[in-house]
ChimeraX commands (.cxc) that place a marker at each C-alpha (Angstrom):
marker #1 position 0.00,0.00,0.00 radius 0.5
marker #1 position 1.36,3.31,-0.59 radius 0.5
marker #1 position 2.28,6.02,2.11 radius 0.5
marker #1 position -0.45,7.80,0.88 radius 0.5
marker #1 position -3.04,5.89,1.05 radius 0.5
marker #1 position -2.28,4.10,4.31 radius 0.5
marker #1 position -2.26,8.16,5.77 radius 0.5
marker #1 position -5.55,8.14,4.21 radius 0.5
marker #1 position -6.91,5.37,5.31 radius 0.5
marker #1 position -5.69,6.44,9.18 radius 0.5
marker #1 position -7.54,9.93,8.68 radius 0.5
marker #1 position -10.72,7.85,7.66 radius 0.5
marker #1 position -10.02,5.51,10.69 radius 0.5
marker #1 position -13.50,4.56,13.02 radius 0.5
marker #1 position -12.17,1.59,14.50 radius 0.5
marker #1 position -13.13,1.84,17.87 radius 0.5
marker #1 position -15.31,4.77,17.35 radius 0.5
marker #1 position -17.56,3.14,20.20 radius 0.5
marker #1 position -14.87,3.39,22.77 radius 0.5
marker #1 position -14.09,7.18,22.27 radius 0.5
marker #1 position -15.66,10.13,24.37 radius 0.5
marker #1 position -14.70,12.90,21.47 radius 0.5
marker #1 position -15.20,10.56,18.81 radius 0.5
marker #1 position -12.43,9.56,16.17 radius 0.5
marker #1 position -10.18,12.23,14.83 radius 0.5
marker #1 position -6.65,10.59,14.24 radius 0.5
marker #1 position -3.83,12.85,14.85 radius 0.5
marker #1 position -0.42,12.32,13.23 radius 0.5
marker #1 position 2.10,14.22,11.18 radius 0.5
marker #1 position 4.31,12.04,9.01 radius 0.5
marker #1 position 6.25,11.82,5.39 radius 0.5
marker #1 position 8.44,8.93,4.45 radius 0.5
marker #1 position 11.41,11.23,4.72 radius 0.5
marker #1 position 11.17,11.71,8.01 radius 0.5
marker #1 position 14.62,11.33,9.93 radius 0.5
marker #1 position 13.47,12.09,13.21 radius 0.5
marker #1 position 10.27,10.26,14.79 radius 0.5
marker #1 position 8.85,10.95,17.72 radius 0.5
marker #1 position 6.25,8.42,19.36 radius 0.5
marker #1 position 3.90,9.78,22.02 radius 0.5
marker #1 position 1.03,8.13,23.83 radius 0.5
marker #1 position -2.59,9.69,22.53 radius 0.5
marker #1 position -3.57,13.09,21.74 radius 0.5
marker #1 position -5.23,15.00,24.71 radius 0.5
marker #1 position -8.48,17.03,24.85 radius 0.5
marker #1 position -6.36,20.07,23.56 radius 0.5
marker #1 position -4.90,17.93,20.48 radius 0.5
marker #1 position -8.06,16.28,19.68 radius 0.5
marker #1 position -9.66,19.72,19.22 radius 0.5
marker #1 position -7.32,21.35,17.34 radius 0.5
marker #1 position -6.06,18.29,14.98 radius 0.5
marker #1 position -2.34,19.41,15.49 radius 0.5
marker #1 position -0.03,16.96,17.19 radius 0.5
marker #1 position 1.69,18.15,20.47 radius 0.5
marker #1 position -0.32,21.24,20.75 radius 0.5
marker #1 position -0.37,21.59,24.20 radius 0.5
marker #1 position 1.63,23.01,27.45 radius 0.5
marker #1 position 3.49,19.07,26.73 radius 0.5
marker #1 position 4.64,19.87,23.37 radius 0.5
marker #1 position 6.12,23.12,24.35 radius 0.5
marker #1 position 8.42,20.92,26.38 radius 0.5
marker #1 position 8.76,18.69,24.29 radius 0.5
marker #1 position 9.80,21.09,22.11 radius 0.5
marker #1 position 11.81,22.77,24.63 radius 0.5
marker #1 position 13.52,19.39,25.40 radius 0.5
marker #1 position 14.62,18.79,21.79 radius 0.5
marker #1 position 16.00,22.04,21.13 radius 0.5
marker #1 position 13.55,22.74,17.73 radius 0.5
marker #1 position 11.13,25.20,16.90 radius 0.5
marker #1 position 7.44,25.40,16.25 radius 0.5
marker #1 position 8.33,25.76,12.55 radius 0.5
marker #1 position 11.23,22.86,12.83 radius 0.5
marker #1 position 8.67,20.74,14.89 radius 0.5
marker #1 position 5.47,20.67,12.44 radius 0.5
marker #1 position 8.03,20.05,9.65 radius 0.5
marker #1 position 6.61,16.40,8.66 radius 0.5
marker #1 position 9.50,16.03,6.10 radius 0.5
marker #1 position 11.90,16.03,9.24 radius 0.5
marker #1 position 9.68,14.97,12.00 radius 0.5
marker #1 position 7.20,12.52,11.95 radius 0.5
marker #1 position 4.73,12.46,14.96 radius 0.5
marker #1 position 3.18,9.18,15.62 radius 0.5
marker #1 position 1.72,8.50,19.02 radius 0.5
marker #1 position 0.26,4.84,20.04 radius 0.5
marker #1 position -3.19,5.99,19.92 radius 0.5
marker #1 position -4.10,8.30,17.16 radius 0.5
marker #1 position -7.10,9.53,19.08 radius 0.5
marker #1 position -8.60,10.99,22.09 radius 0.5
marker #1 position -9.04,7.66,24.65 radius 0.5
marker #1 position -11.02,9.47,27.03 radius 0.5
marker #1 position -10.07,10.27,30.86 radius 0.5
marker #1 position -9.86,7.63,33.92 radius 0.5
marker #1 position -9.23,8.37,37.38 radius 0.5
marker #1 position -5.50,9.96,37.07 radius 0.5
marker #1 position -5.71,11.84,34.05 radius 0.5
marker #1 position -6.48,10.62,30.73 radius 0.5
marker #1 position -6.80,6.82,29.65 radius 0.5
marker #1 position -4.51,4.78,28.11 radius 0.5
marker #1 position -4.46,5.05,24.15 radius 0.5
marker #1 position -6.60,2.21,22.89 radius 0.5
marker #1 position -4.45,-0.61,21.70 radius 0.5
marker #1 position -6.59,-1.51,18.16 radius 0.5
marker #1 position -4.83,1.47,17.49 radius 0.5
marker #1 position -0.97,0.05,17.27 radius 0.5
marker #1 position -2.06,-3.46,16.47 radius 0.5
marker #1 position -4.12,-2.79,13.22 radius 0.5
marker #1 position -1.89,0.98,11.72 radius 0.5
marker #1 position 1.14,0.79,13.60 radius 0.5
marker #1 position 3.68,-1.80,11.26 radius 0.5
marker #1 position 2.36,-0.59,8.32 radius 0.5
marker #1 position 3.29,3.01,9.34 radius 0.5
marker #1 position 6.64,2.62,10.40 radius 0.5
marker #1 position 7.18,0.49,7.33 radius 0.5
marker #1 position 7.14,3.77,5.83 radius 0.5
marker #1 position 9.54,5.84,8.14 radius 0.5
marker #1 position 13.20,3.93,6.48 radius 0.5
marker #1 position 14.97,7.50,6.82 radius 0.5
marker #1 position 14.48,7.44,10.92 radius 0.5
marker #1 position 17.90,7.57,12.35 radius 0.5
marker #1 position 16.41,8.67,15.83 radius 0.5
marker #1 position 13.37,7.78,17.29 radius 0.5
marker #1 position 11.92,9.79,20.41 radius 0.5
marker #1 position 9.90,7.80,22.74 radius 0.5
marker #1 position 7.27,9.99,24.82 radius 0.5
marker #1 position 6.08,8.06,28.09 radius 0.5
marker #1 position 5.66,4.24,29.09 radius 0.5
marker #1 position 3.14,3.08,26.46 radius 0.5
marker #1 position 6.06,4.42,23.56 radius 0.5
marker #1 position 8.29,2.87,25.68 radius 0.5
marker #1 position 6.86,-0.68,26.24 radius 0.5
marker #1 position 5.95,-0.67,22.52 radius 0.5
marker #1 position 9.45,0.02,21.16 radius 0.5
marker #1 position 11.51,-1.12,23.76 radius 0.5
marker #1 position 10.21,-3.91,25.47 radius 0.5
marker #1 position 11.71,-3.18,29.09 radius 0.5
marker #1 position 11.64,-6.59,31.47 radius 0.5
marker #1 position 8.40,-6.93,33.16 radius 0.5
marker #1 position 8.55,-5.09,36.60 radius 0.5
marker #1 position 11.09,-1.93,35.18 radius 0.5
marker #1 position 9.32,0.78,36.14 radius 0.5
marker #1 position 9.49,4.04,33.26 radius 0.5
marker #1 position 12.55,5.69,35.26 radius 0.5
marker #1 position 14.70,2.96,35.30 radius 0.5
marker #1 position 13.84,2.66,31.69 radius 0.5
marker #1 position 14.79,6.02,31.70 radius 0.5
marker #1 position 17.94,6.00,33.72 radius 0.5
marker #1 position 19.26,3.48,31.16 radius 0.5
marker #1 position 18.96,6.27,28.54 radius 0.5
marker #1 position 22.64,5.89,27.01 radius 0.5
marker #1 position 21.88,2.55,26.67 radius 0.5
marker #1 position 19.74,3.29,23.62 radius 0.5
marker #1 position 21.96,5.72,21.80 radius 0.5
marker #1 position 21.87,6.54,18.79 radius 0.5
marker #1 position 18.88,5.42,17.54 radius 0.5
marker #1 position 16.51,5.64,20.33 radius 0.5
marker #1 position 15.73,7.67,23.30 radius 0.5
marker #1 position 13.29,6.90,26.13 radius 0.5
marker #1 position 11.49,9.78,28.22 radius 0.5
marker #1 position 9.36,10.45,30.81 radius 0.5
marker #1 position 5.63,12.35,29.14 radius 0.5
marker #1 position 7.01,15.97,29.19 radius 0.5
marker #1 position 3.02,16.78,30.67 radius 0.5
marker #1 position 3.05,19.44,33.07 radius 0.5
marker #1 position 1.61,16.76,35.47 radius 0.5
marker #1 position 5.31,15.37,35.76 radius 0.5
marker #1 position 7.11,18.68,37.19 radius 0.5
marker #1 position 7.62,16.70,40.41 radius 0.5
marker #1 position 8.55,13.78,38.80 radius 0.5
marker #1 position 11.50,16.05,37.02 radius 0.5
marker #1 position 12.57,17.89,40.16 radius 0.5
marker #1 position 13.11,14.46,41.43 radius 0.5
marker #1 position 15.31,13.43,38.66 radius 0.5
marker #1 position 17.44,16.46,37.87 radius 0.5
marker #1 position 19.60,14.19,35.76 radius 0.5
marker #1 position 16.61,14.12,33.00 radius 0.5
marker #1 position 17.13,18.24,31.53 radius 0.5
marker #1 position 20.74,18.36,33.08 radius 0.5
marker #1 position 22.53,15.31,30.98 radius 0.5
marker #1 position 19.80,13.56,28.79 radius 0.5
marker #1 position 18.21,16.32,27.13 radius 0.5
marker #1 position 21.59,18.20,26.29 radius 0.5
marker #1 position 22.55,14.76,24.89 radius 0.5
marker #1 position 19.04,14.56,23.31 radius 0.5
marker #1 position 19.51,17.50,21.59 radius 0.5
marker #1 position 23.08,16.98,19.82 radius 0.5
marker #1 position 21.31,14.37,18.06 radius 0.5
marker #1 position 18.73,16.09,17.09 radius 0.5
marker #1 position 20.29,19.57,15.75 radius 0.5
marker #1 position 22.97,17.05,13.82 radius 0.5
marker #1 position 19.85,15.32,12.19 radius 0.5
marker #1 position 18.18,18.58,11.05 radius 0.5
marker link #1:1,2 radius 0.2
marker link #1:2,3 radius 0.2
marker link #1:3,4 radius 0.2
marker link #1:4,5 radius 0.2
marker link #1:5,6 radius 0.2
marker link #1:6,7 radius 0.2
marker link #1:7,8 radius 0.2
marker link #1:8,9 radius 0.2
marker link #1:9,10 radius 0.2
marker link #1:10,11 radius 0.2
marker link #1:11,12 radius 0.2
marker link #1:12,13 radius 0.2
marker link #1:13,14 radius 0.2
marker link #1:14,15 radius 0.2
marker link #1:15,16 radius 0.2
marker link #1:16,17 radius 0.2
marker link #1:17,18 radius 0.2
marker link #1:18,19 radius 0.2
marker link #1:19,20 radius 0.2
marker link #1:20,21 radius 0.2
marker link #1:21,22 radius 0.2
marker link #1:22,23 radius 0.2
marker link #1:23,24 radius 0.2
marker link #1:24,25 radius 0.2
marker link #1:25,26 radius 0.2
marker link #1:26,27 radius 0.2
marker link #1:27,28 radius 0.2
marker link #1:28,29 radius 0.2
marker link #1:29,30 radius 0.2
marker link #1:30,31 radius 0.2
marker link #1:31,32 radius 0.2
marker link #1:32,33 radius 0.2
marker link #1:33,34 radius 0.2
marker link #1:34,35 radius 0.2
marker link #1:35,36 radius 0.2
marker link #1:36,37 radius 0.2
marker link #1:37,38 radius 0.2
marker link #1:38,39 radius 0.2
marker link #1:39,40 radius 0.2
marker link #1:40,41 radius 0.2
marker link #1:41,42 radius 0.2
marker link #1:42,43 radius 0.2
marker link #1:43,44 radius 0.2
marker link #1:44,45 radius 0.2
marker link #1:45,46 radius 0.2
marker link #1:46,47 radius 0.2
marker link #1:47,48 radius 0.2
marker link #1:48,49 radius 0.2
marker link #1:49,50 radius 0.2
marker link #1:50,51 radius 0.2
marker link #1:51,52 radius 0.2
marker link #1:52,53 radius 0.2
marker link #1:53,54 radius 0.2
marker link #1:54,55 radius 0.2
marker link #1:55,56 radius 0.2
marker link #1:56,57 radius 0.2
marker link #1:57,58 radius 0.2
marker link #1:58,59 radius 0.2
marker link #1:59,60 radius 0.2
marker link #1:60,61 radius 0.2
marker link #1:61,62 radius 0.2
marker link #1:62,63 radius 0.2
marker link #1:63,64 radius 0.2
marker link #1:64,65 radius 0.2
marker link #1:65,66 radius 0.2
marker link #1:66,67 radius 0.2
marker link #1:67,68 radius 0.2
marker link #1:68,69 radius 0.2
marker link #1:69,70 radius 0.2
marker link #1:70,71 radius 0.2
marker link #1:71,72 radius 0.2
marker link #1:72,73 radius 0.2
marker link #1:73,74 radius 0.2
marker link #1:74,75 radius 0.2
marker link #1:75,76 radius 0.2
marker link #1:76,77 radius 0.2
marker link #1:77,78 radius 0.2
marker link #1:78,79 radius 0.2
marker link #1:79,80 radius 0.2
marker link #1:80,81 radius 0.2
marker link #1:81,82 radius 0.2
marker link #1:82,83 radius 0.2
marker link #1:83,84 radius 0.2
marker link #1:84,85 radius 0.2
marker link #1:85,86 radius 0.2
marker link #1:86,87 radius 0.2
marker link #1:87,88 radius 0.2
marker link #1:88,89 radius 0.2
marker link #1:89,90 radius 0.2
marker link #1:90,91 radius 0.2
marker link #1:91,92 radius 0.2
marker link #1:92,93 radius 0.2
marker link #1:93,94 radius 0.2
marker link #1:94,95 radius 0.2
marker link #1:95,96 radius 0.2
marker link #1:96,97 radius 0.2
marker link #1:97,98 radius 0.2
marker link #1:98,99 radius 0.2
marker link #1:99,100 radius 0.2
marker link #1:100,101 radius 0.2
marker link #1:101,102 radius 0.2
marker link #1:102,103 radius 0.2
marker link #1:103,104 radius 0.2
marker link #1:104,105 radius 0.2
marker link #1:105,106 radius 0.2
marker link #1:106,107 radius 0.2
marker link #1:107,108 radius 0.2
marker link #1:108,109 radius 0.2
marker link #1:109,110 radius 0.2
marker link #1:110,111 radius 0.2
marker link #1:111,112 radius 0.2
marker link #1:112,113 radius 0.2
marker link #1:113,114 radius 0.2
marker link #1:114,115 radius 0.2
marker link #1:115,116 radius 0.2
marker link #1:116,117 radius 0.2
marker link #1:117,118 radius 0.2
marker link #1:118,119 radius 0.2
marker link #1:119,120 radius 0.2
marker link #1:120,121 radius 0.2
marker link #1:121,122 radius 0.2
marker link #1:122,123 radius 0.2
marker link #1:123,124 radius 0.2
marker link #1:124,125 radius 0.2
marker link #1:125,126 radius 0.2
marker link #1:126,127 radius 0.2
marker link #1:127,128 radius 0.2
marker link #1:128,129 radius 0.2
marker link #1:129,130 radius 0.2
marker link #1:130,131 radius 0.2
marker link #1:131,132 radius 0.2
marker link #1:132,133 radius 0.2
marker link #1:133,134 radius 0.2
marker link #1:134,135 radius 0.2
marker link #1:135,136 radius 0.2
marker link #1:136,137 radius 0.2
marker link #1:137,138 radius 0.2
marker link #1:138,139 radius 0.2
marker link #1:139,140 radius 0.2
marker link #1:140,141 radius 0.2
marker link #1:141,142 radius 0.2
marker link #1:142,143 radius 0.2
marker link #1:143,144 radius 0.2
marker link #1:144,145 radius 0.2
marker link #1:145,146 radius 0.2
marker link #1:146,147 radius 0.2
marker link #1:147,148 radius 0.2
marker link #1:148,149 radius 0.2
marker link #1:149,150 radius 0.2
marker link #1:150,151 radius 0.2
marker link #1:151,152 radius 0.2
marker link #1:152,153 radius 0.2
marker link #1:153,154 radius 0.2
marker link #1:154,155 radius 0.2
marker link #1:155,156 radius 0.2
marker link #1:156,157 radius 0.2
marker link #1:157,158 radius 0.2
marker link #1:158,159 radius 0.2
marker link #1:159,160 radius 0.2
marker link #1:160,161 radius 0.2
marker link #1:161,162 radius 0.2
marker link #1:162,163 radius 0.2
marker link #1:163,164 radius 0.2
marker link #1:164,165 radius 0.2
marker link #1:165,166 radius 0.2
marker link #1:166,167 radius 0.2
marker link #1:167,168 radius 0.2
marker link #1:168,169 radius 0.2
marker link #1:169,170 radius 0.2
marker link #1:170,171 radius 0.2
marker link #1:171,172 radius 0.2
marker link #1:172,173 radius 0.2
marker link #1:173,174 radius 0.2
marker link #1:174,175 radius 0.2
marker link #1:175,176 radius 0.2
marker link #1:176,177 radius 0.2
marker link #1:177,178 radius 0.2
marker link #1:178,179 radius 0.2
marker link #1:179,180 radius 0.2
marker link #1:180,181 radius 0.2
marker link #1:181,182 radius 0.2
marker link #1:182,183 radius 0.2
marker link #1:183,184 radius 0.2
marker link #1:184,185 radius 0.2
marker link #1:185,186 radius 0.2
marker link #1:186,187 radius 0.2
marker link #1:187,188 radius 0.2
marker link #1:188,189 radius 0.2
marker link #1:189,190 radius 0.2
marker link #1:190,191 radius 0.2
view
């Protein structure tokens, strides 16, 4: 299938249309010539409304944490941005639910197929984690984390840049002091 088409085809997407509070409205940004890809969870409330990826208080540090621009960010010929749930899921008791997993399982290969030009791929929170990483059962997402260098060149794991996790960061210091400057390099020398 071709990489337009498949796009298409996620745009059109109702799969488990039943399941979603806002109703379907995949979000992504992505060309094949993408050398950067970054892999969040779901879009929020925020994203779901506006249809833009990232467009939120977390993608401003996101942004902030990979050293680009608006301009550089939303530039799908660089960047691809593919969460693990191209929609809304809804909200649960501690903020919003996890993205639903027909999502991954029926677009998610196919996709990626696509992406050959990533030489770095960003991974945005435990559910991008546990999808491209495969921790061992029990590794919580900051030892995941911790293990950063680990993963170099071609992949690094972070915590979800949501405001939410400002504790979370003050805690671990180590996170904007060595990863993102690290994080960054790779980035700027891929752009």
């Amino acid at each position: 299938m071709s990489f337009r088409k498949l796009a298409s085809d996620i745009r059109a997407c109702r799969l488990c249309a039943e399941h979603l509070p806002l109703g379907p409205r995949p979000v992504f940004q992505a060309l094949p010539s993408a050398r950067i890809l970054v892999v969040g969870q779901a879009p929020g409330t925020a994203v779901h409304k506006s249809g833009i990826p990232f467009d939120d208080p977390s993608g401003e540090r996101l942004r902030g944490w990979l050293g680009v621009s608006k301009q550089q960010f939303y530039d799908a010929s660089k960047i691809a941005l593919v969460p693990m749930g191209f929609c809304y899921p809804g909200r649960g008791k501690g903020g919003d639910l996890p993205p639903r997993p027909e999502c991954a399982q029926t677009w998610r290969s196919a996709l990626l197929a696509h992406l050959k030009n990533v030489e770095l791929t960003v991974l945005v929170g435990r559910y991008a984690v546990d999808w491209h990483l495969q921790p061992p059962r029990g590794h919580t997402l900051t030892q995941v984390v911790a293990g950063w260098r680990s993963h170099l060149p071609a992949r690094v794991p972070l915590p979800h840049p949501s405001p939410r996790n400002t504790l979370w960061l003050r805690r671990n210091p180590w996170v904007e002091a060595e990863l993102v400057p690290e994080l960054q390099k790779l980035v700027v020398g891929l752009l």
